[in-house]
N, C-alpha and C positions, 0 to 999 in steps of 0.2 A: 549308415550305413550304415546303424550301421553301416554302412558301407557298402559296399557296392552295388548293388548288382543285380543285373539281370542276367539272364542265360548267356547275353554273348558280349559280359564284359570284361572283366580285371585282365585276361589277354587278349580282346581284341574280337578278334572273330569269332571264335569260341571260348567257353572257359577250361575247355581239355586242352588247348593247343597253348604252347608257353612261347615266352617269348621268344622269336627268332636269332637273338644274338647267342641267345643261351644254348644254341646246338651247336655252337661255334667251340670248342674248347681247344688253344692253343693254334689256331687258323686250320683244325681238320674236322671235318664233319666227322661225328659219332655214328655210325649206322646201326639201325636195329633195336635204339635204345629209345623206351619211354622218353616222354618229358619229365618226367619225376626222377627217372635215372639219372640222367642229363643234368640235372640241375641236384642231384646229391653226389657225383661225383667228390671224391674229397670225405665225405664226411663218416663217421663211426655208425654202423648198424647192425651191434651186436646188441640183444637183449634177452630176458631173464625167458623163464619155462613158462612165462604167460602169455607171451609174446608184448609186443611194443606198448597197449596200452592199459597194461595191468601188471601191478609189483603186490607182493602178498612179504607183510615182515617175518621176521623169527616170532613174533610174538600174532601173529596172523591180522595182523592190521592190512587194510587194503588199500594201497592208493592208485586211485584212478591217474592215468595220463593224458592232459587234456592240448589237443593239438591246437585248440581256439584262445586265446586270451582273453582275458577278462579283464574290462575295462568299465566297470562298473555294473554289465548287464546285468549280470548274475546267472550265465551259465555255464561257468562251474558245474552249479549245485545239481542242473538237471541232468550233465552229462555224467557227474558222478550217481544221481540215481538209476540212471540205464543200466548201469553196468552193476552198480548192486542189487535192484532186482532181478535182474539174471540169476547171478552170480550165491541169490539168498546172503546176502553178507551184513552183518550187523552194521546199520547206516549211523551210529553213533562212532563206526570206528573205521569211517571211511575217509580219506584223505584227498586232495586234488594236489598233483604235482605239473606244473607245463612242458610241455614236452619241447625236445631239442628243434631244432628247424631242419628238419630231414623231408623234404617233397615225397622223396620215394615211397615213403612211409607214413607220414602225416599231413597229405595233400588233402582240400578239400575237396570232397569229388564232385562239388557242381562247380570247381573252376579249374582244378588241376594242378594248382600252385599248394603250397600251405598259405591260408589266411582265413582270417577271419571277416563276415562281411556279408551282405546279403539278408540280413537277417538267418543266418545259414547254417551256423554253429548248430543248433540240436537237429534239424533235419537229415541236414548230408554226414551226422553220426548215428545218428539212430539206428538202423541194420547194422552198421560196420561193431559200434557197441554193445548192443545185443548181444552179436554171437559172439565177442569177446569173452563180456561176463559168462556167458551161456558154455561157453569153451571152458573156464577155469573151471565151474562148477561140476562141466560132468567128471572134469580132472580130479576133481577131491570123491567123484562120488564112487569113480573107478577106480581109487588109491581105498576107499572104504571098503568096498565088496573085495575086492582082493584080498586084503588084511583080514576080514572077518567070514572069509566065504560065504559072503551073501549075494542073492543075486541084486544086479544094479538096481531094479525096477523094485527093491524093495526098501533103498536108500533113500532117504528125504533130507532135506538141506534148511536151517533157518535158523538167519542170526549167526551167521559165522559155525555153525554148530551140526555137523552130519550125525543122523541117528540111526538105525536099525531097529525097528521095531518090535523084532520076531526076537531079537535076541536082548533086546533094551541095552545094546552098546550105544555107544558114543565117543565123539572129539571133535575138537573147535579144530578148526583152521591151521592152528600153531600145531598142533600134532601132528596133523595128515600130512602136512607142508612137505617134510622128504618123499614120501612116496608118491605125494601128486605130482611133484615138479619132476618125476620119471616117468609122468603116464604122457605118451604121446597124444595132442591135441587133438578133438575129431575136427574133421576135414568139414563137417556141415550138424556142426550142434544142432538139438533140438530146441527150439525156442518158445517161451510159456507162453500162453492161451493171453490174451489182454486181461479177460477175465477174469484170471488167476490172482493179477497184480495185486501186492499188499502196498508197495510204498508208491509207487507211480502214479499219480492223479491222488496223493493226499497232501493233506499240510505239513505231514513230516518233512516233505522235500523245502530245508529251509538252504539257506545260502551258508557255504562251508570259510566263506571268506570274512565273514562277519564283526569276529572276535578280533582277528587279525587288524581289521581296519579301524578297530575302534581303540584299539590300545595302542598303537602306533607302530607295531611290527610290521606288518604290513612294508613290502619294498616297494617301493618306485624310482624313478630315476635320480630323481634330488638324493633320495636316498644313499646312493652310489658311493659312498669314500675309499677312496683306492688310495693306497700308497704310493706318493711321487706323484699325484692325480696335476695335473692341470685344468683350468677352465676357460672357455671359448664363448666369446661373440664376438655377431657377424657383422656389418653396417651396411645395410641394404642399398640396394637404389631407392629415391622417393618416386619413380615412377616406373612400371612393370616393363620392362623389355630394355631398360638403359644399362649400360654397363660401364663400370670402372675406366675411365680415360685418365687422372694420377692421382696419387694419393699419396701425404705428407703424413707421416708417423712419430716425427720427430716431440714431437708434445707430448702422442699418446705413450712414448716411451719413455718419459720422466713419471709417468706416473706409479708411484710405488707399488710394486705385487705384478705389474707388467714385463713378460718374458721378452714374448717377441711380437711381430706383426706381419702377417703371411696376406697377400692377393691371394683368392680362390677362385672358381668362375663366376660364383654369386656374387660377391664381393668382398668387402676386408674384411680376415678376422685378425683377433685381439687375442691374445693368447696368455693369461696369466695366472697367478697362483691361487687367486680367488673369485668369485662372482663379481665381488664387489669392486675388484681393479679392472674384471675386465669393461665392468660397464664404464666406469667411470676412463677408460682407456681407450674406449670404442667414443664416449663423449667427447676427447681431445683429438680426435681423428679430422683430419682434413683432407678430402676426399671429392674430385671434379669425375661428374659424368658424364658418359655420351651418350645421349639421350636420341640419337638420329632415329633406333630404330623403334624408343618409347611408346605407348600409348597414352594419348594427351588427350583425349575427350573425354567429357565428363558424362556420367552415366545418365543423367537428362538427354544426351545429345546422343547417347547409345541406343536409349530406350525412342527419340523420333526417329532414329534408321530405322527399327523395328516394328515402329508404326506404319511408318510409309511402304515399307516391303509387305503388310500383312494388307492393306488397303489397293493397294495396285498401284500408289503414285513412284516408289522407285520399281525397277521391273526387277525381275530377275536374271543372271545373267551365266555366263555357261560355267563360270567357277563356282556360282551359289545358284545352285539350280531349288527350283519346290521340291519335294520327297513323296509320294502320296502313304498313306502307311494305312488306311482305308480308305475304302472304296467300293460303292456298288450301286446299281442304279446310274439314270441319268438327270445331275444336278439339274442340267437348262431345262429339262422338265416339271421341274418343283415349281408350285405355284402355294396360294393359300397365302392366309395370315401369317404373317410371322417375325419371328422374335430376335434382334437382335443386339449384342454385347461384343463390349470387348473390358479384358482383364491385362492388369499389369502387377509383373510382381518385381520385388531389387534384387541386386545382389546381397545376401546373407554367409557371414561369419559364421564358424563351425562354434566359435567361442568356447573350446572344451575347457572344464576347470584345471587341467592340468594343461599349459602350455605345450610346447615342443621342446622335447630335450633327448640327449643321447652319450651315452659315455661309448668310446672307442679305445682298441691298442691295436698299433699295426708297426708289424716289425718286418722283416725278410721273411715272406713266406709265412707269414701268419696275422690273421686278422679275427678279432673278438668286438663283439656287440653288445652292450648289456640296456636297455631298456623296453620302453613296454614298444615291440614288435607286431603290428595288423598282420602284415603280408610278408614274412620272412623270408621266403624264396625270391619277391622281387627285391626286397634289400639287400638278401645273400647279393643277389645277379647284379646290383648297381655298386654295391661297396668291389664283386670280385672285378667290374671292369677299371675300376678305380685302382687298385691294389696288384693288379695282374695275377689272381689266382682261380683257382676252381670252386665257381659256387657253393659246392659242398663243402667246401675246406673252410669256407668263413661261418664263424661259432658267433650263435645268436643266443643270447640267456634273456629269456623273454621276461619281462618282470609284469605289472598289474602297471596299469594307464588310467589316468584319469577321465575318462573321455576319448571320443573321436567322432563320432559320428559323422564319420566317412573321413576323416580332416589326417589321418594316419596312416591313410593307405593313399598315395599318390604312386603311379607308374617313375617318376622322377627319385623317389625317395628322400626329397631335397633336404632334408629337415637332416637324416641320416648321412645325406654323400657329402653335404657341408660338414658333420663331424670326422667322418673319415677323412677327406681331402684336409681336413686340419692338422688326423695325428698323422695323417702321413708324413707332413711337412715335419713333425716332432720325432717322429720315428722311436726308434730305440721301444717297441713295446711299451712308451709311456701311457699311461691312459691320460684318454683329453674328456673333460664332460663337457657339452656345446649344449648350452642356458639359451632358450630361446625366451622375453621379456613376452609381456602380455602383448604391446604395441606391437613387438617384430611380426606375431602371428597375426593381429588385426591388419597389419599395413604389408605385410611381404609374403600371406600365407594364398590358400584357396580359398573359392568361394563356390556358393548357390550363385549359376547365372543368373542375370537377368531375361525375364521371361514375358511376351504379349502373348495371348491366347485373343482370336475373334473370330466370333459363335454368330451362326444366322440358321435360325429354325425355324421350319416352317409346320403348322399345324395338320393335323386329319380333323375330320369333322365331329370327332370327341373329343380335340384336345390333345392329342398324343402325337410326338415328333413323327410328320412324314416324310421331310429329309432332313438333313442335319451339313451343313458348310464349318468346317474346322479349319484354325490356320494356325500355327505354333510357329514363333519365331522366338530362338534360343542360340546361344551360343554351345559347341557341341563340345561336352566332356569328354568322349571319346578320340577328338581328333589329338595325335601324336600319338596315340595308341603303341607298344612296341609290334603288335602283330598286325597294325597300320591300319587305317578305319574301314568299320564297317558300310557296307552300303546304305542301311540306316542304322541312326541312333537311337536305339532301344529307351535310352535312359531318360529320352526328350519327352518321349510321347508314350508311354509306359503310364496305363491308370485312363489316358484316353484310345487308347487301342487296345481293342478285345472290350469294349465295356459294354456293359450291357445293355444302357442305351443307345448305342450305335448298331446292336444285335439285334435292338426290336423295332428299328428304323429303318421302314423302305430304301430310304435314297442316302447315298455318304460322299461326301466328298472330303476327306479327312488331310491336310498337305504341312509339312513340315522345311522351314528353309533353316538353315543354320551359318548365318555371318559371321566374318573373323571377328574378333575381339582380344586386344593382345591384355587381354586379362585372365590368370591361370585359376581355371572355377575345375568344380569338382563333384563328387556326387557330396551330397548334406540328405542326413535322414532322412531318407523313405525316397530319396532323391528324384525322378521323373511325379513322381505322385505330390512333393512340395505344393504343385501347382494344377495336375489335370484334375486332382481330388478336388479342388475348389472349381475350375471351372468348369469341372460338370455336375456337381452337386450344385452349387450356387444356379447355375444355369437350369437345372429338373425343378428346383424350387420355383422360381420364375416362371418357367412353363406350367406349372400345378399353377399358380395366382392366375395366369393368364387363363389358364382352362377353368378357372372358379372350382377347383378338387383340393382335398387336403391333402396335402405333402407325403405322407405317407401313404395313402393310399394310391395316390396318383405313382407310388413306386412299386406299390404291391402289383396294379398293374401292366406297369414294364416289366418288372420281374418274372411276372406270370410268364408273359407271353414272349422274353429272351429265353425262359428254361434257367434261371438265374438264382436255384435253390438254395442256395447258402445265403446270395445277399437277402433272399426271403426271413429266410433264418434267423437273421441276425435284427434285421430291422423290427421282424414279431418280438424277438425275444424285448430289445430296446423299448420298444412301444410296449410292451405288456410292462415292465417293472419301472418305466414313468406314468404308467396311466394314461396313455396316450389314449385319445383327445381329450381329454381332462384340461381344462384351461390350469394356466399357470397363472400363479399367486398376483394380487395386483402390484402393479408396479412392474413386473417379470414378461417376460415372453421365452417360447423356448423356438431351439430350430434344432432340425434330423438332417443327419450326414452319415451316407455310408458309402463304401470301399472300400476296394482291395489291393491289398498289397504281401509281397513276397510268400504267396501261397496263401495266403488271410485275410477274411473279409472281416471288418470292422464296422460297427454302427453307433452313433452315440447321438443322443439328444442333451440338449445343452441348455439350461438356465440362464437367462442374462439379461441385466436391465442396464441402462444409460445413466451413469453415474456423470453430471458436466459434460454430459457426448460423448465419456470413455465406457467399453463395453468393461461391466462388471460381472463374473462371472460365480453362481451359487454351487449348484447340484450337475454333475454331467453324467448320464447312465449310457454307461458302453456299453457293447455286448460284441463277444466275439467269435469266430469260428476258428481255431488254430491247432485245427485236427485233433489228438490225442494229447490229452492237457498234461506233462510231465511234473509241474508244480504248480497249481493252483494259485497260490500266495506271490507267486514268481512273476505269474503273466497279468494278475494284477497291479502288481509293482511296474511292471513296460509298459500296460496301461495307462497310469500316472503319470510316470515320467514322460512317455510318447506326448502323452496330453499337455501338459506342460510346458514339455520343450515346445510343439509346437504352437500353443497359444501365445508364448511367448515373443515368438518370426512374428505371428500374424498380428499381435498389438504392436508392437514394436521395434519388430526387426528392421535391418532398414543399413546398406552400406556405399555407400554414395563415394562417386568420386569425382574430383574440382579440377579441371587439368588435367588428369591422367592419376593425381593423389589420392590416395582413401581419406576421408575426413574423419572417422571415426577410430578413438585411437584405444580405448579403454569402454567399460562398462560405465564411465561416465558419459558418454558419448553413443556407446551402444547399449542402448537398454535392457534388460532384460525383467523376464519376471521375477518379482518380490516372492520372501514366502507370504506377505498378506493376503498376496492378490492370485494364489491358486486356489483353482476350484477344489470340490471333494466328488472325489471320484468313485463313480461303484460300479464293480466289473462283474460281468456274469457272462460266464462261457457255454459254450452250445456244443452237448456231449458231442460226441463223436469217436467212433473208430480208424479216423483213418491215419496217417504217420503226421507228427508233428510237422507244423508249419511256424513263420515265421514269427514273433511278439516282439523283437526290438524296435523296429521302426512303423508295422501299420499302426497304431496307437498315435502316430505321430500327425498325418495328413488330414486326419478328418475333424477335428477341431476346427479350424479356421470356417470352411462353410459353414459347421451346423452354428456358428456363431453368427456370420455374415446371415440366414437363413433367420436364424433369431430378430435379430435387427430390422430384418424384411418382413416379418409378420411384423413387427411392431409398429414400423414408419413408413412401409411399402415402398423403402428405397434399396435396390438393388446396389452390392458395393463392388467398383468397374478396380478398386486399387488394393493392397495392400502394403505398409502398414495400416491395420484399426485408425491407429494416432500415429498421426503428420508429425512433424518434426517441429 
């Protein structure tokens, strides 16, 4: 995810409607009030003459306030340039400060809550920062002309520094300061020309967290040492839906630095003055489960359910009904050649580098949060049911996270409600930190479902899809939603609906069923696109082989003739700076992937030979469209890592469960990518005017086909699985 999202998920139906329990305060409906209101009840919203997300020093330093956290992306850097090229303010002396968790005020406006997610962060700030910046600056410029009786329109702004030119006055920031912070805000700033821009779309916009990170100041949650601090862990069930039937503590309470030991609903925790007693305290734990209501099949025997439901041999039935989510034309009319596949994918680990962890204090009537926080408002809302207060009243100090990619934003907040329901048990406002190990989050966290996609296409008499049979069987992330599920899941079939091969195909029969699975999966970067990106890419590729057309051009194409301009775009740009058809190097083959995701199309061609049957990867040229490029260097860097991370699922990923057990417990077990074994990445973007779009996670889906697409020019074998390499 990042995180989540589509247009109608983090609550459910929409992402303006919050969740349901949350209008409940004290058992009386609120009338008349926002869900933002609603759910900032309780909390402080007083702020400075700039309003909420700008603070200007005595010494005119400016720090931006950033509703989004940052968890490695790096946007920080791009929300703090929005706001300084408005604002003309010297970008050497711009600051990023994280803002409180106030919905009211700091909600993201494509879900309604504050969070971060979606790839979402610089889009749904974009306008709102703008006129921010754009608001302070005409404040100093109307605090100028006053002071010097000049008119406004003869004020210019740069580098922290207003001037007058008729009269060659001047002052920075720090002087103007008293009398800007009296000038009443305009109600609808003027906002600069894109044109205009000096820092916006250049390589100044570097990441403001940098320095921070590399010398160790930088806070995280390990970080955390409170006075009178305790530490917590939890001892899971080893199978998802079992619960606690007794548990002997007697052992784990001889072990030295061990306080006490509390039942929770998750299960035991261990409660002591260090990490290392609580592990070693949660190891002398003796602990029987009731496994009645468990999941016990192993994900082999998950993935033939899903075989069988996509084939017709088990039916469907009125609780798992098919979904159709395209559709047009009549399929029993489809005749012709054609083509078909089926894809399987596992479930995948979020494996962020920074585990799960959270310090809490919860006393009478007051509850405090300090770690790196996705979705604030839904932790505010899970910690206030726990705690008995008013959402707004529970204090989140959002710190910097190692990762998430989507693995931090759960509706549940589990990671979180297991810290609270701990210090609750301690009370007295002690602070508890709850240390999740590598394993806990391998074996008790979320995952990527498991995923069959099966493709039957039939040809026109050039070669080009004349109907298209889709069948997607997944387990649905959505369902337990708090605003309760939608009629479809967006997040399933998200990348194979609205695609643009389906737009330039006569006939669709596109259907979706979604099976229980008592396994809690979740979105993982770029989430619905993990998998439709591959099985419609892999599958265009195949159809070009079968039609005797080059891959690329057999997209130019369907592009043409969907109206599919950007993915044009981006594919030209890719194919121009690999030389495309330019044969690759001997011993090399390349493959082309492109799609979109969270507002942005991606395209990348991919270098790769069979090293012992393992794909080896050289040279990868991306190219992207993600509207108005706020740091060049930035969306290069999500590039990367997008590529990366996802090259990584597709060689290796892989979470298997034996009995109901995850088998995989560590990175010795879960593989991941080496730095030997990443490619080198070269990004090139496709101007554009129009408002940013997403770069955290499309970067991430298209790797796997153009590798799979690689491989199939080279040996003309089509790949029906994922992982690359078996286990």
């Amino acid at each position: 995810m990042n995180a989540p999202l589509t247009p109608a998920n983090i609550t459910g139906a929409t992402r303006r409607e919050v969740v349901v329990s949350a209008t409940l305060v004290g058992g009386a409906l609120l009338v008349g009030c926002s869900p933002g209101d609603l759910l900032s009840v309780g909390a402080k919203t007083e702020f400075g003459a700039f309003g909420p997300f700008i603070k200007i020093g005595a010494d005119g330093a400016v720090t931006v306030v950033s509703k989004h956290i940052e968890f490695g992306q790096g946007n920080h850097a791009g929300l703090a340039a929005i706001v300084a090229e408005e604002l003309d303010a010297d970008w050497t002396k711009v600051k990023v400060e994280q803002a409180p968790a106030i919905a009211k005020v700091y909600a993201n406006t494509g879900m309604g809550v504050q969070g971060t997610g979606g790839s979402s962060a610089i889009s749904n700030s974009w306008d709102q920062l703008r006129k921010a910046g754009a608001s302070a600056r005409a404040m100093f410029v109307e605090a100028a002309a006053n002071k010097w009786s000049a008119p406004v329109g003869e004020i210019s702004v740069k580098d922290s520094v207003v001037s007058h030119a008729g009269s060659a006055k001047s002052a920075t920031f720090a002087e103007l300061l008293p009398d800007a912070a009296k000038v009443t805000p305009p109600a609808a700033p003027t906002l600069k020309d894109p044109k205009t821009f000096t820092l916006i779309g250049t390589d100044k916009v570097r990441r403001k967290d940098s320095q921070a990170k590399s010398d160790g100041t930088a806070r995280f949650t390990q970080d955390v040492h409170l006075p009178d601090m305790l530490v917590a862990m939890v001892a899971h069930a080893p199978r998802f839906g079992a619960k606690v039937a007794t548990f002997d503590a007697a052992e784990a309470k001889k072990v030295p630095g061990v306080v006490e030991v509390y039942q929770i609903p998750t299960g035991v925790a261990v409660v002591a003055e260090n990490t290392w007693a609580a592990k070693k305290g949660r190891d002398a734990l003796s602990v029987t489960w009731n496994e009645d209501a468990a999941e016990k099949r192993s994900s082999a025997t998950i993935l033939a359910q899903y075989k069988d439901l996509a084939s017709g041999k088990t039916p469907a039935t009125d609780k798992m009904k098919w979904q159709a989510f395209e559709s047009k034309g009549d399929i029993t009319k489809a005749t012709g050649d054609a083509f078909e596949a089926t894809y399987d994918f596992p479930f995948l680990a979020h494996a962020t580098m920074e585990p799960m962890n959270c310090v809490a204090q919860v006393s009478m009537g007051k509850a405090k949060l300090t770690f790196g926080s996705q979705i604030p408002t839904v932790d505010q809302l899970n910690t206030a049911k726990i705690v008995a207060m008013l959402p707004g009243a529970v204090e989140i100090e959002t710190l910097f996270a190692g990762g998430s990619f989507g693995r931090r934003a759960n509706f549940q907040s589990d990671y979180v409600a297991e810290c609270v329901e701990i210090a609750k048990k301690v009370g007295k406002d002690r602070p508890v930190k709850l240390v999740w190990t590598r394993e806990d989050d391998m074996t008790a966290g979320y995952f990527r479902p498991i995923v069959h996609h099966t493709v039957r296409v039939t040809l026109d008499k050039d070669g080009y899809p004349a109907s298209w049979r889709h069948r997607v069987v997944t387990q649905s992330i959505m369902k337990g939603s708090p605003m309760g599920e939608p009629k479809l899941d967006e997040t399933a079939v998200e990348g194979t609906k609205g695609s643009p091969y389906l737009k330039a195909t006569p006939i669709v029969d596109a259907q979706l069923i979604q099976p229980d699975v008592g396994v809690p999966v979740l979105w993982w970067r770029s989430v619905g696109a993990t998998h439709t990106a591959f099985a419609m890419e892999h599958t265009i590729d195949q159809l070009a082989r079968k039609a005797g057309k080059d891959p690329v051009e057999y997209r130019r194409a369907i592009y043409t003739k969907a109206g599919a301009n950007r993915h044009l775009a981006v594919l030209n740009l890719a194919a121009e700076k690999a030389g495309w058809p330019k044969a690759a190097a001997d011993g090399w083959s390349r493959g082309v992937a492109v799609h979109e995701s969270f507002g942005s199309v991606v395209a990348q061609i991919a270098e790769v030979k069979l090293v012992d049957g393992v794909p080896k990867l050289g040279k990868v040229i991306t190219a992207v469209d993600c509207g108005t490029a706020i740091s060049p260097d930035q969306i290069a860097a999500q590039m990367e890592g997008g590529t990366c991370y996802g090259l990584s699922a597709a060689l290796f990923g892989q979470v298997t469960l034996k009995d109901g057990a995850v088998e995989q417990t560590n990175f010795d077990t879960y593989r991941v990518l080496r730095n030997t074994e990443a490619p080198t990445v070269e990004t090139y973007i496709v101007p554009s005017g129009n408002a940013p779009s997403g770069v955290g996670e499309p970067g991430t889906p298209v790797i796997a086909p153009a590798v799979a697409n690689a491989i199939l020019a080279m040996t003309g074998q089509g790949t029906t699985s994922l992982p690359f390499v078996k286990a």
